[in-house]
C-alpha positions as CSV (number, residue, x, y, z in Angstrom):
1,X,-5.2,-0.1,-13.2
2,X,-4.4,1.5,-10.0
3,X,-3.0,-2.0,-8.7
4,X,-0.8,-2.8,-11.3
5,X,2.3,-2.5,-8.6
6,X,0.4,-4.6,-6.0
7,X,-0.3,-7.5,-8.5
8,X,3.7,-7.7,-9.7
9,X,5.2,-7.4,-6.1
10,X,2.5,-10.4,-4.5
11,X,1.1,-12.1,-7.5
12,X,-2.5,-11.3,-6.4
13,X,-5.2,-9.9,-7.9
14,X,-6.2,-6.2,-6.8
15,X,-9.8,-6.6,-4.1
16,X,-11.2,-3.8,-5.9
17,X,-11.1,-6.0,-9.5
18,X,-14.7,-7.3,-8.6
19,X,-15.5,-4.0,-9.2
20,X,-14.3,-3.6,-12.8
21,X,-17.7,-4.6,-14.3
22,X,-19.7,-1.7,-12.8
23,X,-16.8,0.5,-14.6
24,X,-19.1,0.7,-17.7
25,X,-22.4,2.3,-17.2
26,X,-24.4,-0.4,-19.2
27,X,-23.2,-2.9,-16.8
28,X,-24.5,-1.1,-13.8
29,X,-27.9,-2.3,-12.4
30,X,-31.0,-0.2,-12.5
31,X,-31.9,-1.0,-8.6
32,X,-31.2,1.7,-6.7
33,X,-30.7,-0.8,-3.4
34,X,-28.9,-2.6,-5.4
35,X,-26.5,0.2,-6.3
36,X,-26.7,1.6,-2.7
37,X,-25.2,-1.7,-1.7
38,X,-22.6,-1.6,-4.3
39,X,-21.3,1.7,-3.3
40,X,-21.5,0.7,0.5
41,X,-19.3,-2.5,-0.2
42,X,-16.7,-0.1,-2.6
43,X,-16.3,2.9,0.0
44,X,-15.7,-0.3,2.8
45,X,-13.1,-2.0,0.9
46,X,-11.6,1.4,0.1
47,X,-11.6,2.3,4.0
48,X,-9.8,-0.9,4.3
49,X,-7.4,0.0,2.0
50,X,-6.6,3.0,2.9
51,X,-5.7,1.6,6.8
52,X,-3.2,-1.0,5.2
53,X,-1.7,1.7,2.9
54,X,-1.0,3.9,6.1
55,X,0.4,1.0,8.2
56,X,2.5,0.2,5.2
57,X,3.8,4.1,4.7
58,X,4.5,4.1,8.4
59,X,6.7,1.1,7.8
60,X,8.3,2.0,5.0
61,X,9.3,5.2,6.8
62,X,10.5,3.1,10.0
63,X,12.6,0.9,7.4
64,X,14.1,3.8,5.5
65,X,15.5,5.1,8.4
66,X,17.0,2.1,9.9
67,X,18.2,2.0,6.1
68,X,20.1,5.6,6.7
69,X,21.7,4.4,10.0
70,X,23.1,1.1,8.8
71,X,24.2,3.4,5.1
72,X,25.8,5.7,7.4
73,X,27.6,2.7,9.9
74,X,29.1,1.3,6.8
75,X,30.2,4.1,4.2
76,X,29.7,7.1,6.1
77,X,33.2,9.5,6.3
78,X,35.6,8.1,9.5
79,X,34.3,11.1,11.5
80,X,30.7,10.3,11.0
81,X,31.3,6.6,11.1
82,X,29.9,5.0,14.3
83,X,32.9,3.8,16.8
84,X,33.0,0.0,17.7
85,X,33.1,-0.4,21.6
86,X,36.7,-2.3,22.1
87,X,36.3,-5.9,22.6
């Protein structure tokens, strides 16, 4: 499932499993409102999704470079190393 990596790092269960029924076409309903409401509730919670997924790229990039700098500070070569201000 395409949450696999969400459910081991917080233990939850993906948003789109309530979904997982419609999966297999015998379990879909015959009512087309009924499926137009389905689809309009699954293209939501995937716009939702998609807005946390780029905050969360955003951040990891912001954290992997503050990662570099502080990698660099500490085993960067002396020339590249940053210079503590004298005390």
């Amino acid at each position: 499932m395409l949450c696999l990596a969400h459910q081991a790092v917080n233990n939850r269960v993906c948003p789109l499993k309530k979904f997982d029924k419609f999966l297999d076409r015998s379990h879909l309903p015959d009512d087309v409102d009924l499926l137009k409401d389905l689809l309009i509730s699954a293209l939501e919670e995937l716009k939702e999704l998609t807005g946390k997924v780029e905050v969360l790229s955003e951040t990891i990039e912001y954290l992997n470079s503050q990662l570099s700098v502080l990698r660099r500070f500490q085993y960067g070569q002396r020339s590249e190393r940053f210079k503590k201000k004298h005390q």
